[in-house]
C-alpha positions in Angstrom: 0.9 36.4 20.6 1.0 35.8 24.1 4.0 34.3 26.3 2.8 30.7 25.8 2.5 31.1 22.3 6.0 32.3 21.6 7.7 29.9 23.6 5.8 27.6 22.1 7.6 28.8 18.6 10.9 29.0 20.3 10.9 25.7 21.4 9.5 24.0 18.2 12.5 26.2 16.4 15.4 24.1 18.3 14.2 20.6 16.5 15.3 19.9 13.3 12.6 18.4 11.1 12.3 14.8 11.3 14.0 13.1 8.2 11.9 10.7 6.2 14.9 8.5 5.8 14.8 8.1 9.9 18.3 9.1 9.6 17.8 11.2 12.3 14.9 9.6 14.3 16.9 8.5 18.1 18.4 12.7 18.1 15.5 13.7 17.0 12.7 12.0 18.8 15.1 12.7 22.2 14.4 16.5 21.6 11.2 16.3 20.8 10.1 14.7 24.0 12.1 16.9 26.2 10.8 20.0 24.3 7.1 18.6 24.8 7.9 18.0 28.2 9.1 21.6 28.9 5.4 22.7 26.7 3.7 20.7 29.5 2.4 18.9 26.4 3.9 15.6 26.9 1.2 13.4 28.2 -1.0 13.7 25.1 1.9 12.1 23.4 1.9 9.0 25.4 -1.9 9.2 26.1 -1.6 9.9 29.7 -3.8 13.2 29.1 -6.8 11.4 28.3 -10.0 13.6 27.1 -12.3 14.7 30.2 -16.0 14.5 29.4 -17.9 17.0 26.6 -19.2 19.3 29.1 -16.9 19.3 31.8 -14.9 22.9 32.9 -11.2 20.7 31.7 -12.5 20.0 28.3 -11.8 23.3 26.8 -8.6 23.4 28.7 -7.5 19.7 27.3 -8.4 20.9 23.5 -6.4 23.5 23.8 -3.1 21.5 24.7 -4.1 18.5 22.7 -4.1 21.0 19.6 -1.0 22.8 20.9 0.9 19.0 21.0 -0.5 18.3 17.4 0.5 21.4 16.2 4.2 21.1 17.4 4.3 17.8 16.2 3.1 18.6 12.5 5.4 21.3 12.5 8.4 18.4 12.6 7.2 16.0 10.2 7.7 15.7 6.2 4.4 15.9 4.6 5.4 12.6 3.4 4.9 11.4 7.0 2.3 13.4 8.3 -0.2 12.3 5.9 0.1 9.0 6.8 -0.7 9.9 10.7 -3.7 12.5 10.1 -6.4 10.6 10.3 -4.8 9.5 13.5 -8.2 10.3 16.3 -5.3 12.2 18.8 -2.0 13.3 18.9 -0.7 9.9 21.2 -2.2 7.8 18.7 -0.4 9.5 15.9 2.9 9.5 17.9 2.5 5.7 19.0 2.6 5.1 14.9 5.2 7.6 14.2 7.1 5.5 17.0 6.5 2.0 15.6 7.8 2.9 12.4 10.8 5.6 13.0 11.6 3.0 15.6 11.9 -0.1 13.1 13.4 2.2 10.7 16.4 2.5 12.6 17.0 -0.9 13.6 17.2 -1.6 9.7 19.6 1.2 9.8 21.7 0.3 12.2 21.5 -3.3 10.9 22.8 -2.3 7.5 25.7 0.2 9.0 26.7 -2.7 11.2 26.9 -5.2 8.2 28.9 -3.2 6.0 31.7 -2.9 8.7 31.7 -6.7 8.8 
């Protein structure tokens, strides 16, 4: 393994495991970005990285990370989930519907916690 690879590993080991429920989706999704941020990974997630041409010297270079960012992210999602995302084109497209629904998810949560304190 080289350096980048095992910190790549040690950084995917802090995050718990995203809960189907989305229980744990706003802790969660706050350490995953900062932990994708520290991989340098971060702009596939919000598409920023977009993909250089076929035969240009940065495609290779772009594969790479965009493989390292979808790895990381399968890594932290129930197979439950993550089947629902894989046919997902790249990893900020998969992230953007992980987003939507986590997101929605825990307004219902939060919704129903609030009303039964009512």
């Amino acid at each position: 393994l080289t350096m980048s690879n095992t910190s790549s590993m040690n950084y995917s080991q802090t995050i718990d495991k995203l809960n189907s429920t989305g229980a744990n989706w706003v802790m969660f999704r706050t350490r995953f970005i900062a932990a994708m941020k520290a991989q340098k990974v971060w702009k596939h997630f919000t598409g920023d990285a977009t993909k250089p041409a076929e035969d240009s010297t940065e495609s290779a270079a772009w594969q790479e990370k965009e493989d390292l960012a979808s790895y990381l992210l399968m890594q932290k999602l129930p197979d439950l989930i993550l089947v629902k995302y894989l046919s997902k084109p790249t990893v900020a497209q998969m992230w953007s519907g992980i987003v939507n629904e986590f997101t929605s998810k825990s307004v219902i949560m939060q919704t129903n916690l609030h009303m039964k304190f009512l």
